[in-house]
Every structure is written in structure tokens, then in C-alpha cells.
TIKEMI-58034 format. One record per residue (C-alpha): residue number from 1; residue in three letters; x, y, z. Coordinates in pm, whole numbers, m for minus. Layout:
REM residues N
SITE    k    r       x       y       z
SITE  NUM  ALA       X       Y       Z
...
//
This chain:
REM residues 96
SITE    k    r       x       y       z
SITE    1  UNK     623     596     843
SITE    2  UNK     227     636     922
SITE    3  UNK       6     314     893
SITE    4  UNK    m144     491     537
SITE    5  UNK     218     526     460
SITE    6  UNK     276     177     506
SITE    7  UNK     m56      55     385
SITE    8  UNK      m2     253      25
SITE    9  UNK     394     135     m12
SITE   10  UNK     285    m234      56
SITE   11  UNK       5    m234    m165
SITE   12  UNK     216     m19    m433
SITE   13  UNK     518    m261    m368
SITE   14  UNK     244    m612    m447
SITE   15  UNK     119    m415    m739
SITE   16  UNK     432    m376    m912
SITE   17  UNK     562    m731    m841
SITE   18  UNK     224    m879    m986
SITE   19  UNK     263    m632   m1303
SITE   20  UNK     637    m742   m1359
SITE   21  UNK     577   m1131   m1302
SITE   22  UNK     709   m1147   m1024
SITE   23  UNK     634   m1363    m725
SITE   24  UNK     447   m1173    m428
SITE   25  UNK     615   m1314    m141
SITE   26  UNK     636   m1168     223
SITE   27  UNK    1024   m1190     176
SITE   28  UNK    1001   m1042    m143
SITE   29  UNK     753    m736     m52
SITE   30  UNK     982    m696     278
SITE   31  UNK    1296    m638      51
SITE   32  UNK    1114    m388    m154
SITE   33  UNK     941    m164     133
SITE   34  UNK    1187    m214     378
SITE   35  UNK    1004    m340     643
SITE   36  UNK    1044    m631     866
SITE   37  UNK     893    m973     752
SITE   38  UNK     739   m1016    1100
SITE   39  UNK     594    m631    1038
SITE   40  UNK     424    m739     764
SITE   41  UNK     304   m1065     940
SITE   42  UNK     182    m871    1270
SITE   43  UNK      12    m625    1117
SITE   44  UNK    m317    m758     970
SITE   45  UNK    m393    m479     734
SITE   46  UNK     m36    m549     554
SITE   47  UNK    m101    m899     611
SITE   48  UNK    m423    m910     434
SITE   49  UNK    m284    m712     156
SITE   50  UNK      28    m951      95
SITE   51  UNK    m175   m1268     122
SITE   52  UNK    m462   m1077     m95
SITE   53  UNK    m158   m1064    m390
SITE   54  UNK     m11   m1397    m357
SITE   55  UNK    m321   m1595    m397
SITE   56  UNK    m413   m1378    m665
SITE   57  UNK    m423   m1539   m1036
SITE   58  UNK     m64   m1492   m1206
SITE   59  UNK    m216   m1409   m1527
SITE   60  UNK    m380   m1100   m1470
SITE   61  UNK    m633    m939   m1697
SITE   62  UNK    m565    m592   m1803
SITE   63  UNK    m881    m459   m1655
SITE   64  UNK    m762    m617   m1276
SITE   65  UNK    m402    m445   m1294
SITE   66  UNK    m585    m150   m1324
SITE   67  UNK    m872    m210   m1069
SITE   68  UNK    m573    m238    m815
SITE   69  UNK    m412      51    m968
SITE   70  UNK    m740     248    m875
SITE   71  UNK    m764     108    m553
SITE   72  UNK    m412     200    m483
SITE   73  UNK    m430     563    m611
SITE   74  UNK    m767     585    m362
SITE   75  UNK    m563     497     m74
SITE   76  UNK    m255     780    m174
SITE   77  UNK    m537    1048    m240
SITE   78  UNK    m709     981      73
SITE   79  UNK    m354     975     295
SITE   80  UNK    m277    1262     144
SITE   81  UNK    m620    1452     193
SITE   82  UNK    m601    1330     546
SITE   83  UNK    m247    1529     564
SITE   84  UNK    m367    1827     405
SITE   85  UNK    m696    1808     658
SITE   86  UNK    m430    1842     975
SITE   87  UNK    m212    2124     807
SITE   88  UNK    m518    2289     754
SITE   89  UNK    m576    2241    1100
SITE   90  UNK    m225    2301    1258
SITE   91  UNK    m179    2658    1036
SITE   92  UNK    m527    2786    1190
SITE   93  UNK    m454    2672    1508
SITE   94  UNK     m66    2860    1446
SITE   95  UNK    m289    3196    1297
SITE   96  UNK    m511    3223    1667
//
């Protein structure tokens, strides 16, 4: 799994747990992504995005669930232009 991989699943995985009432814990977002606790720890993007949810306010307002929806669809389209960018890249390098 790529670091924008991991980066869209975590914040995907926070996302959800906030929008069902659920705690965000690192134990909890662990369980759901399937990555180590101590990955999530280590790595300070994942980090920031785990601590970002917990010490968010439990009641959110409709217009922040989708503000982080938005932020996390930004992060999928731009993996997934960067993907597209280096098949792009790989087929003209496969047609010389």
C-alpha cells in the first residue's frame, strides 16, 4: 500500500468512525485499516490525521462531516491522478 494509499484509508477510516459515533482511537482506526498501531504512531502524516479526529468535537455539524468528506475525496482524486500521470508515462515509455 502507497503512503496516498494509506493516507486516504486512514483519513476515510476517522471519517466514518466520527460519522457513526464512534470513538476515533489509534486501536480503533488500526482494526479498521489494518495497519499496525505503532504504523500509525511512526508515521506523522497518519499520526496527525488520527490525533486531528480524536480531538475533534463529537457533535459534528453537518457542514464539517462534509468539509472532511471534501478533503478526503481531494486526497483519492489526486492519488489517483498521480497514478494515471505514471501510466501515462510507463505506456509512452512501452510505445518508444
Amino acid at each position: 500500500m502507497s503512503t496516498h494509499d494509506r493516507i486516504n484509508t486512514v483519513e476515510r477510516v476517522c471519517t466514518d468512525l466520527v460519522r457513526h459515533g464512534h470513538p476515533v482511537t489509534f486501536t480503533a482506526v488500526a482494526k479498521a485499516t489494518g495497519l499496525s498501531r505503532s504504523t500509525l504512531y511512526r508515521d506523522t502524516d497518519l499520526r496527525a490525521i488520527v490525533e486531528h479526529h480524536t480531538q475533534a468535537k463529537t457533535a459534528e455539524t453537518p457542514m464539517t462531516v462534509i468539509t472532511d468528506e471534501i478533503t478526503t475525496l481531494r486526497a483519492a482524486v489526486s492519488t489517483l491522478s498521480e497514478q494515471v500521470r505514471s501510466h501515462d508515462e510507463q505506456l509512452r515509455r512501452l510505445r518508444d
